[in-house]
N, C-alpha and C positions, 0 to 999 in steps of 0.2 A: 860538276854542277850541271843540273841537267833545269829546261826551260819547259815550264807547261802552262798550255791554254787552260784556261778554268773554264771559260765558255762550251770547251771542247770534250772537258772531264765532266760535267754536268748532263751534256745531252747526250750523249754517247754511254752513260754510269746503268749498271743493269739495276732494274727495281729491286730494292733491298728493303734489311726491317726500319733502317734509320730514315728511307723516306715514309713508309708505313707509319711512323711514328711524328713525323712533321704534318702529314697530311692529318691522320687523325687527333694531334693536337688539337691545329688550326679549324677542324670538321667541329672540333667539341665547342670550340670557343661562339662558331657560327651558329651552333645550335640554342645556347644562350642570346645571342644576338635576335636570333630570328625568335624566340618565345618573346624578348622583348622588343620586338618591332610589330607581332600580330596582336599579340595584348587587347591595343586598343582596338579593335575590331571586335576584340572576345568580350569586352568590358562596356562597349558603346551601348549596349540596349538597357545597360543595369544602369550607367551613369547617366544617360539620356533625362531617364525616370525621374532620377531622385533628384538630381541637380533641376529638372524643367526644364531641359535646353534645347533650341528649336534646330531644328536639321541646318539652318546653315550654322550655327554657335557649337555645334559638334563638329562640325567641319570645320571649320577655325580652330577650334579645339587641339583634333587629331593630327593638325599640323603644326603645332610647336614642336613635338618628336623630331619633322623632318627639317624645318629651318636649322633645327640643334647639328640633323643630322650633314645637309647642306654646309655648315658650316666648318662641323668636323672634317669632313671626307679632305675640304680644301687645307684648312690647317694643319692636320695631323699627318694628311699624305705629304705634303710638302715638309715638314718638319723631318719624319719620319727617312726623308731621305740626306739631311742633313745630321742628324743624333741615331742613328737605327733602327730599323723596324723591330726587334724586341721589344725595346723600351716605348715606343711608339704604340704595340697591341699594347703590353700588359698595360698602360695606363689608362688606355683606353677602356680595355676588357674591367678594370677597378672602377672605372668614374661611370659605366653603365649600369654596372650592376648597383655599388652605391645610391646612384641617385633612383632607381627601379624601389627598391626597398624603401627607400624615405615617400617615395609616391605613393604606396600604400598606407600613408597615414597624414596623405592630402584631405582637407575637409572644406574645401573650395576650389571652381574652376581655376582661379589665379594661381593658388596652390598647386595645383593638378599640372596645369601647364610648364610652371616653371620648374616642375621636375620631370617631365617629360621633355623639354629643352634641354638640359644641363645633362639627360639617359640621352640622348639624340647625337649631344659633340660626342660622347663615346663611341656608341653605333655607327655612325658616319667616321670615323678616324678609324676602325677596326678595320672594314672591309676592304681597302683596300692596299693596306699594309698586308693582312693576310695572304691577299691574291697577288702583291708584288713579292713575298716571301715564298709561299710557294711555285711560282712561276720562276724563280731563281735556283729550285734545288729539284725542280721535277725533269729526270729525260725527257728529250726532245719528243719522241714518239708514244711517250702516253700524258703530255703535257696539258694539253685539256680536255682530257677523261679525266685526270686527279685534279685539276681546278672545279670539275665537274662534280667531284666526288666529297671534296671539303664541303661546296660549297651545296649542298646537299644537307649537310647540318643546318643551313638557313631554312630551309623547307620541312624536316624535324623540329626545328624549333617551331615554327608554324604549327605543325601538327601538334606538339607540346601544349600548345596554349590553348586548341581548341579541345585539347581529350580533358586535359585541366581544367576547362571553364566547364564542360558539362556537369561532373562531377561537384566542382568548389562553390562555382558562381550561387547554384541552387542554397546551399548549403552554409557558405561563411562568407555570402556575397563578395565583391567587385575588388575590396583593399587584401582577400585574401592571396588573391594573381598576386599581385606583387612583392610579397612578400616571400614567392618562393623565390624567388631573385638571390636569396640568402646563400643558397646551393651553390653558384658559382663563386662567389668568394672566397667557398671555402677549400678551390681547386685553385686558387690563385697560385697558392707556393707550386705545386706541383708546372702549372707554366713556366714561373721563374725558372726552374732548376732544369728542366726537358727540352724547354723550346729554344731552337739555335739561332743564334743571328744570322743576317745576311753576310754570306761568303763576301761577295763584294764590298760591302761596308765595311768589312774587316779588313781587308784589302787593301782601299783609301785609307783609313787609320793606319796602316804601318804592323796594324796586327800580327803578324804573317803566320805565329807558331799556330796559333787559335785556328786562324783560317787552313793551315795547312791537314790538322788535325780533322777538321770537317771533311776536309777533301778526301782524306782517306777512310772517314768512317762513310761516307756516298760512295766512291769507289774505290774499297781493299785492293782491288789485284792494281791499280796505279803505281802504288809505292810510292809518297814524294817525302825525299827526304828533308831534312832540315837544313838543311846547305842550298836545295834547291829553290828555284825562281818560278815566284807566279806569276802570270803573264794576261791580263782581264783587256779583252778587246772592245771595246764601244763605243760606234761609230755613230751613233744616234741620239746626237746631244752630246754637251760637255758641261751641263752643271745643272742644279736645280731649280730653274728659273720656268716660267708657264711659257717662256717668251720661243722654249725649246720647241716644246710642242707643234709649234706652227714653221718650223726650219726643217730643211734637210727635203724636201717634197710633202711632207706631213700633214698642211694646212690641209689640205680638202680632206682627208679621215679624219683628223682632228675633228673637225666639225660636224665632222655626218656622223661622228663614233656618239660624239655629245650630244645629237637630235636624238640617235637613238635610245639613246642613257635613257633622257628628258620623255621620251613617247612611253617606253617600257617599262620607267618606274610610276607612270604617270599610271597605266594601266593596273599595275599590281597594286596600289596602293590604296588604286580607285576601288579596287574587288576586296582586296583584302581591308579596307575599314566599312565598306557597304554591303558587303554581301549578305553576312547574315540580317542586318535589318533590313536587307531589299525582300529577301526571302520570307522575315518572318511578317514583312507588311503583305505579300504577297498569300499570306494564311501557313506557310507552316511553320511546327512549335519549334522553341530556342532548340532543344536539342538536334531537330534536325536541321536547324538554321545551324547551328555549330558545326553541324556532321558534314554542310558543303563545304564548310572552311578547312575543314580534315583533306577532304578530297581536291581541291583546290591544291593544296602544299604535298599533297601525294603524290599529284601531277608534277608538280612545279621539279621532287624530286627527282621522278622518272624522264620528267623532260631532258635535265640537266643533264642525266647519265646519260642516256643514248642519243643527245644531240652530242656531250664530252666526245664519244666515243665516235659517231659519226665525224666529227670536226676533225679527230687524230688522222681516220682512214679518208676524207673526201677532202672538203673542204669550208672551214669555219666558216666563212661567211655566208656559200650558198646554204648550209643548214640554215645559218642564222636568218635569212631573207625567208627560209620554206617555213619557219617558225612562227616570223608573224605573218604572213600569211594567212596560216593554220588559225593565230589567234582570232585576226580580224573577225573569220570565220564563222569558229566555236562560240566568243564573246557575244556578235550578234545573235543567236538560233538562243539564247539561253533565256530572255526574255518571252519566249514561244511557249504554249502549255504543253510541256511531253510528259511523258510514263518518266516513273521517277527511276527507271536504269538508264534511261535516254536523258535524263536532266541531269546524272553524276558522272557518264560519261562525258557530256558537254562541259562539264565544271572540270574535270579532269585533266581533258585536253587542254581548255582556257588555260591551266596551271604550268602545265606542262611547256605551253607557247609562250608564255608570259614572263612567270618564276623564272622556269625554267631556261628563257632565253636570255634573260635577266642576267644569268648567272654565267651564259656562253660571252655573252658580250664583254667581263669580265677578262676572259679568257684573253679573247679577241685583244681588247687595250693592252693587255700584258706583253703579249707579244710583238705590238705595234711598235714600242717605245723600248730605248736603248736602259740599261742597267743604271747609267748615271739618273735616268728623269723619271724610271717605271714609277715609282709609289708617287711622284708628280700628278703623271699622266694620269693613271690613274684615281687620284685623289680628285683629280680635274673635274675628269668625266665623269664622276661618283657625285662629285659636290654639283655640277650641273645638273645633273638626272634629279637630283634632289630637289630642283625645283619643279620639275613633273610629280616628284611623288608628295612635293606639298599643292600642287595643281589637284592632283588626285582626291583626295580626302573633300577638297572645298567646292568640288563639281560635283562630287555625289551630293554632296549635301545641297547644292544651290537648284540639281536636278532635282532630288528631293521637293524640296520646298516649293518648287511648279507643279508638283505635283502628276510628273509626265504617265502614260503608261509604262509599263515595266519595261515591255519591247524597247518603248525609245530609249530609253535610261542605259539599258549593254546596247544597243546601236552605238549611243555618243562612248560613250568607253574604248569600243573600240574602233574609232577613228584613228587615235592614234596609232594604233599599227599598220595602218597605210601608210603615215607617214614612216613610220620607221622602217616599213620593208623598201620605200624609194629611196630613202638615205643610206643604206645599207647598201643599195644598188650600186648608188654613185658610188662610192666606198668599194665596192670592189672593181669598177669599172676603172677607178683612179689608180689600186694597187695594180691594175694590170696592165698598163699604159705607162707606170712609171716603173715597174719591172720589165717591160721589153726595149726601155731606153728614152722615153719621150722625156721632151726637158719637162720639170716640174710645172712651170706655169703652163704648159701644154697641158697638163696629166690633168683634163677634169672630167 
């Protein structure tokens, strides 16, 4: 009987078709996620209209989604690592799509809201089960390029909603979006049957044949037989409680990982439900008010990949700091009148720093946190940021309704990336003060 680290067969496993096949699961499932998280941004100028509702009552609005989704990320992460992450997406990935499709045949704001609540716990319990799943079965050295890479379907689905709205909106107006929601449903069984549990959850369970089978379909040339012992090391917490989070030297990234959550969803959510009406009050048509939100999630993709891939060879964090940066940047100049290839590069970038860094911080938590508390941790930090992205939607609208110039309006948007490039800061200052030995209440 022979003894193996699972930690050690995981990050060491050469990229194969079975992680190609976890990643682009979990890529498709985000891609749904993200058509139904930009929706309302693509939807906001049709339902504005017909309902009569004043910029801040759309802002209040568009944040039912993310209370829904606030709530989810907290629940379902934490759940999730007590019953499974399997069972934890697919119910999730069912109760979004579900209540997506009953909201296209809302015929009042209450209506409207309370199933974009009920699509929100889904959305919010998806993502960060995903990224604790994948962060569990990706080698160590291309670990967040493929977080990078899934979650790159969130930024597709984006672009989804906006190539959809120009085309539908015109045409079978506002309740037609959500009705394509139908399309996911019907990939459900195919989740069920493809997508594999977490190796370590099976592990806790007593599972061992199930888990050992995985083990050998990630890395063939191992060999582990059925007599042999698996060996799951984690030192970074001992059970599912939030209380983890904040043990072991953690407190101070906990916190600054959470500011950032909270600044960078604030900002993506602020763009992605106000853009195209900032634009099209600013004089140009839906379509090319649509066409920024394309470009936006274009970015947000590109960002994702080669800040993943920068993160692998440098170092995540300083990406993550050069990122918003960049945003603070970009976001402000966009309020400026430029030549419209200088105003889709700026919207580019904004996505790229934003989306895109959105998706690295992801990464970042994953790896902060021990196997016992990831989909915790994560869920945490997801369900906090959640309250930046329900900040987001109710600032555009309260900006709105003062009626600021457009400058001011991505000025104040991107303040928050100030703050999240100094919390970032602290955050790696702490990691490296408590990696060269400083006691933890020292390490700030």
């Amino acid at each position: 009987m022979r003894t193996h680290d699972v930690h050690s067969i995981i990050d060491n496993a050469p990229f194969n078709r079975f992680h190609w096949l976890i990643v682009s699961l979990c890529a498709l499932l985000l891609i749904f996620d993200g058509y139904d998280l930009f929706i309302y941004g693509v939807v906001l100028p049709s339902i504005m209209r017909e309902w009569g509702l004043t910029p801040l009552q759309a802002g209040a609005l568009g944040s039912y989604a993310l209370f829904g989704m606030m709530f989810g990320a907290l629940i379902f992460g934490t759940l999730a690592d007590r019953f499974g992450r399997k069972k934890g997406i697919v119910f999730c990935f069912a109760l979004f799509s579900i209540a997506t499709v009953v909201n296209g045949f809302a015929s009042s704001p209450t209506e409207f809201g309370i199933c974009r609540f009920i699509a929100g716990l889904g959305c919010g319990g998806l993502m960060p089960n995903a990224a604790a799943l994948i962060n569990e079965y990706a080698p160590k050295k291309v670990r967040s390029t493929l977080m990078a890479f899934m979650f790159s379907g969130y930024s597709l689905g984006g672009m989804l909603a906006a190539s959809v709205g120009i085309f539908m909106l015109p045409a079978y107006g506002w309740s037609s979006m959500f009705f394509v929601a139908v399309i996911p449903l019907l990939l459900l069984p195919l989740i069920v049957l493809w997508l594999p549990e977490s190796i370590g959850f099976l592990i806790r369970q007593g599972r061992m044949e199930q888990a050992r089978a995985l083990l050998n379909r990630l890395s063939p040339g191992t060999r582990i037989d059925a007599e042999d012992e698996l060996l799951v090391t984690d030192s970074k917490g001992k059970g599912a409680s939030v209380i983890e989070l904040f043990r072991h030297g953690l407190a101070v990234r906990t916190a600054m990982i959470w500011t950032a959550f909270f600044c960078c969803l604030l900002m993506v959510y602020a763009l992605s439900s106000w853009l195209p009406k900032l634009m099209a009050g600013a004089g140009y048509s839906l379509g090319s008010s649509l066409s920024f939100l394309i470009a936006l999630n274009l970015g947000g993709m590109a960002g994702a990949l080669i800040g993943g891939r920068l993160g692998d060879r440098l170092n995540l964090v300083k990406v993550v700091i050069s990122f918003f940066a960049a945003a603070v940047v970009s976001i402000s100049l966009l309020g400026i009148n430029s030549p419209m290839p200088v105003l889709y590069l700026l919207i580019f970038i904004a996505g790229a720093t934003t989306i895109g860094t959105q998706i690295l911080l992801y990464a970042g938590a994953a790896q902060l946190y021990g196997l016992s508390i990831r989909a915790t941790g994560l869920g945490w930090a997801s369900g906090i940021g959640r309250n930046g992205a329900i900040v987001g939607p109710l600032l555009g609208g309260a900006l709105m309704a003062i009626e600021l110039p457009l400058q001011l309006n991505f000025m104040a948007f991107a303040i928050p990336g100030a703050i999240a490039a100094l919390a970032m800061t602290v955050f790696a200052l702490n990691e490296r003060r408590t990696r060269i030995g400083l006691p933890a209440a020292q390490a700030l």
